[in-house]
C-alpha positions as a Markdown table, in Angstrom:
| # | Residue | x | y | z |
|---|---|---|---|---|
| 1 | Unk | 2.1 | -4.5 | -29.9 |
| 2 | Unk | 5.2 | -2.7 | -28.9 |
| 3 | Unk | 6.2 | -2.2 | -25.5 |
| 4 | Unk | 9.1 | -0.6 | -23.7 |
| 5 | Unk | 10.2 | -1.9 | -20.2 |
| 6 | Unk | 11.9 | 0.4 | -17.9 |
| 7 | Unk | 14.1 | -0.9 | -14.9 |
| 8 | Unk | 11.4 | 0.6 | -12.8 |
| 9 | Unk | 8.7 | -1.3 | -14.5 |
| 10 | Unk | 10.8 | -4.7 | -14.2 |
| 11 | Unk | 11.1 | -4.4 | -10.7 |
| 12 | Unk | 7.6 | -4.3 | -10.1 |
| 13 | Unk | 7.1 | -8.7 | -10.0 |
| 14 | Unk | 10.3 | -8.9 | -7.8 |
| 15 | Unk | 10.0 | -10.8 | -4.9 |
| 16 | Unk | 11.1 | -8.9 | -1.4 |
| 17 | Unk | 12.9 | -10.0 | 1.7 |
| 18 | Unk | 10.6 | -10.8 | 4.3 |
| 19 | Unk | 10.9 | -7.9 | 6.5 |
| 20 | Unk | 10.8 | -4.0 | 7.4 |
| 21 | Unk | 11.8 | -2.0 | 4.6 |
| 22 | Unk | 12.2 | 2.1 | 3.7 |
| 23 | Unk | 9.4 | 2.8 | 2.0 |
| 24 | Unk | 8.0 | 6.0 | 0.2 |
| 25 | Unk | 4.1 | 6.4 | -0.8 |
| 26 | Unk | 4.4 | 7.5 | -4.8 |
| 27 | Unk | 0.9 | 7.0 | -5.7 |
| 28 | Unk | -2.6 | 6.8 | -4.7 |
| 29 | Unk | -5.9 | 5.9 | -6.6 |
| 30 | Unk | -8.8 | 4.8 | -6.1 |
| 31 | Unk | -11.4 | 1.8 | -7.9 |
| 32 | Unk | -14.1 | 0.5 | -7.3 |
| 33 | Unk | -14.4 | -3.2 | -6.2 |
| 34 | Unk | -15.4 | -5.6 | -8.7 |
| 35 | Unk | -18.9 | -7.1 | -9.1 |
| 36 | Unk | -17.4 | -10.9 | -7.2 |
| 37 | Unk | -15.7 | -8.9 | -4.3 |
| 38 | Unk | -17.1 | -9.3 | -1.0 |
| 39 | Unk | -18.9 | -5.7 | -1.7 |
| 40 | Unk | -19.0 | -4.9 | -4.8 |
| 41 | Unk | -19.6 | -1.4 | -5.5 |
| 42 | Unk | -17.7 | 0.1 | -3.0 |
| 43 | Unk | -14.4 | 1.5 | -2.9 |
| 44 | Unk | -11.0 | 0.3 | -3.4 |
| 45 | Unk | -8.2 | 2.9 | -1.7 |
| 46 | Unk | -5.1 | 2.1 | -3.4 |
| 47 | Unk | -1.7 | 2.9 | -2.4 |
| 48 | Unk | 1.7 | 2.2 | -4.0 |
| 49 | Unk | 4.8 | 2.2 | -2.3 |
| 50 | Unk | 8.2 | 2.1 | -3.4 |
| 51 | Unk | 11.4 | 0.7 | -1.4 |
| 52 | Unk | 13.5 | 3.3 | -1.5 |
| 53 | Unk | 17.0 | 1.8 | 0.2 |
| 54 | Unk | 18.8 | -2.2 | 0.6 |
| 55 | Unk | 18.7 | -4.8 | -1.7 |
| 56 | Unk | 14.5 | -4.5 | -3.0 |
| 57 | Unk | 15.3 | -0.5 | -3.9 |
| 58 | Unk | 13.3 | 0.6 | -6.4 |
| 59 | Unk | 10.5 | -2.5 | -5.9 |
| 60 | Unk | 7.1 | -1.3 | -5.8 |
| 61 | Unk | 4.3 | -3.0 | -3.7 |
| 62 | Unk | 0.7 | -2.1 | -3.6 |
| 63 | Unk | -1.8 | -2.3 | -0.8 |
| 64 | Unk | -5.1 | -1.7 | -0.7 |
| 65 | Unk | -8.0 | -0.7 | 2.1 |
| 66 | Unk | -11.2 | -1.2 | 1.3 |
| 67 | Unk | -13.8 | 1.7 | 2.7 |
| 68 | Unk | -16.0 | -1.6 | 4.3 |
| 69 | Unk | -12.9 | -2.2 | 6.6 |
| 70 | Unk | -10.7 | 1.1 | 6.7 |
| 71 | Unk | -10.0 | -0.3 | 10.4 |
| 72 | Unk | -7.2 | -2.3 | 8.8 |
| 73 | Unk | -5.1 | 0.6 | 7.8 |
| 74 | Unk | -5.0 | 2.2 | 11.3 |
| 75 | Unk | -1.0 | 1.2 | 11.3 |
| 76 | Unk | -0.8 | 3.2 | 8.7 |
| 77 | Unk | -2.9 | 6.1 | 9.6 |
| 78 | Unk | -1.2 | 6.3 | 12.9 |
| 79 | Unk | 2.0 | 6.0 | 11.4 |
| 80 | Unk | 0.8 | 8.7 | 8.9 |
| 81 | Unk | 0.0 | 10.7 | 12.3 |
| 82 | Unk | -3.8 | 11.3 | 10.3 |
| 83 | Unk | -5.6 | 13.1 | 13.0 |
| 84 | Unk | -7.3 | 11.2 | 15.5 |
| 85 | Unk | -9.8 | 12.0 | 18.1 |
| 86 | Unk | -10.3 | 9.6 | 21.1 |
| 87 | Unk | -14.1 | 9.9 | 20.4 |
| 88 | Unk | -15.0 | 9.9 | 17.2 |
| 89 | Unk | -11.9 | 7.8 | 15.0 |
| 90 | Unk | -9.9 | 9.1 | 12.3 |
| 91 | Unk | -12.1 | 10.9 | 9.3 |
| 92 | Unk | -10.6 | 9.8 | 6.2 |
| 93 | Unk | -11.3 | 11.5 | 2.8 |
| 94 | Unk | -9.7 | 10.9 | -0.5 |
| 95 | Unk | -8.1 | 14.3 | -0.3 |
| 96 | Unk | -6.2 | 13.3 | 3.2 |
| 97 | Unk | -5.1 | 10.0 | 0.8 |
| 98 | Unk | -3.5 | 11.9 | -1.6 |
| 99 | Unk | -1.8 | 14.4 | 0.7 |
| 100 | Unk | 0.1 | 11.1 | 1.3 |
| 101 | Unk | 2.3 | 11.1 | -1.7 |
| 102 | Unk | 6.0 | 11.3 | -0.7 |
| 103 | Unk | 5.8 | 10.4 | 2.8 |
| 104 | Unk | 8.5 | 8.3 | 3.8 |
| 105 | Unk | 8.0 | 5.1 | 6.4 |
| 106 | Unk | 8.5 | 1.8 | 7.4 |
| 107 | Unk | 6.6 | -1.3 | 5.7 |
| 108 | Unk | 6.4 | -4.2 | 6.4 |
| 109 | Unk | 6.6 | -6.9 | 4.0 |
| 110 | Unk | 5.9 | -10.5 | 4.2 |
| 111 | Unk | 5.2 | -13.2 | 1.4 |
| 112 | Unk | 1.8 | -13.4 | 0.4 |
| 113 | Unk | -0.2 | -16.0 | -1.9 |
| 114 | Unk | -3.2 | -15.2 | -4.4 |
| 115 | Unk | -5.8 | -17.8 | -4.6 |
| 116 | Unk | -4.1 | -18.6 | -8.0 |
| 117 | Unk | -1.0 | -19.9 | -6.3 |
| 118 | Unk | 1.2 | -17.1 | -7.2 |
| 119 | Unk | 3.2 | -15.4 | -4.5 |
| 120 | Unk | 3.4 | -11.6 | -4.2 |
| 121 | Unk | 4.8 | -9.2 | -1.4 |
| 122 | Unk | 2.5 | -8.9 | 1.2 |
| 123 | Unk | 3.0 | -5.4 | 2.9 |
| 124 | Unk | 0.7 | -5.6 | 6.3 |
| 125 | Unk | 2.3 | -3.5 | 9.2 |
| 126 | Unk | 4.2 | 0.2 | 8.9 |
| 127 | Unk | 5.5 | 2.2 | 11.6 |
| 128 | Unk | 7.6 | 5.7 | 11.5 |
| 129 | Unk | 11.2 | 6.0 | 9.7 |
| 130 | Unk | 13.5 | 6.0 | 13.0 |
């Protein structure tokens, strides 16, 4: 095997500060949940962020919704301003996703812990760039 590591790909394991960070969506994809998730089958929305400005610039952190609990990400699609209608929700599509790509916010980052022990960046709340 031969591998090249980029700066970009080594920042990638680094631990954060606990805290709100400048943030830009770079990527979205989507998979579909493996066969010992809580529903397998279904999908996976996955979006990768990168900090963009202080001392984790350049880190990336993922954070996925699953489509059995979308309700999670409604910090994000408000901060998003996804269209919403007081009666019927947000309608989300994989095309509205990926119309996310280079939209700047807020995330917020905590420290997270797999059931492995190993601690990652958590990102769980986002709100507007001021």
């Amino acid at each position: 095997m031969r591998a090249i590591l980029s700066p970009d790909d080594l920042k990638k394991g680094d631990l954060v500060e606990v805290g709100w960070h400048p943030m830009e969506i770079v990527n979205y994809d989507e998979s579909e949940a493996s066969d010992d998730a809580k529903n397998p089958g279904s999908t996976n929305c996955n979006f990768y962020f990168k900090i963009i400005d202080g001392p984790g610039k350049g880190t990336q952190v993922k954070r996925l919704f699953n489509e059995t609990a979308l309700g999670f990400g409604k910090n994000l699609w408000k901060t998003l301003q996804f269209p919403y209608d007081p009666v019927k929700g947000y309608e989300l599509t994989t095309q509205l996703f990926e119309q996310t790509v280079g939209h700047k916010l807020m995330g917020y980052v905590k420290r997270g812990k797999s059931n492995k022990g190993n601690e990652f960046n958590d990102l769980v709340d986002f709100k507007p760039m001021s």
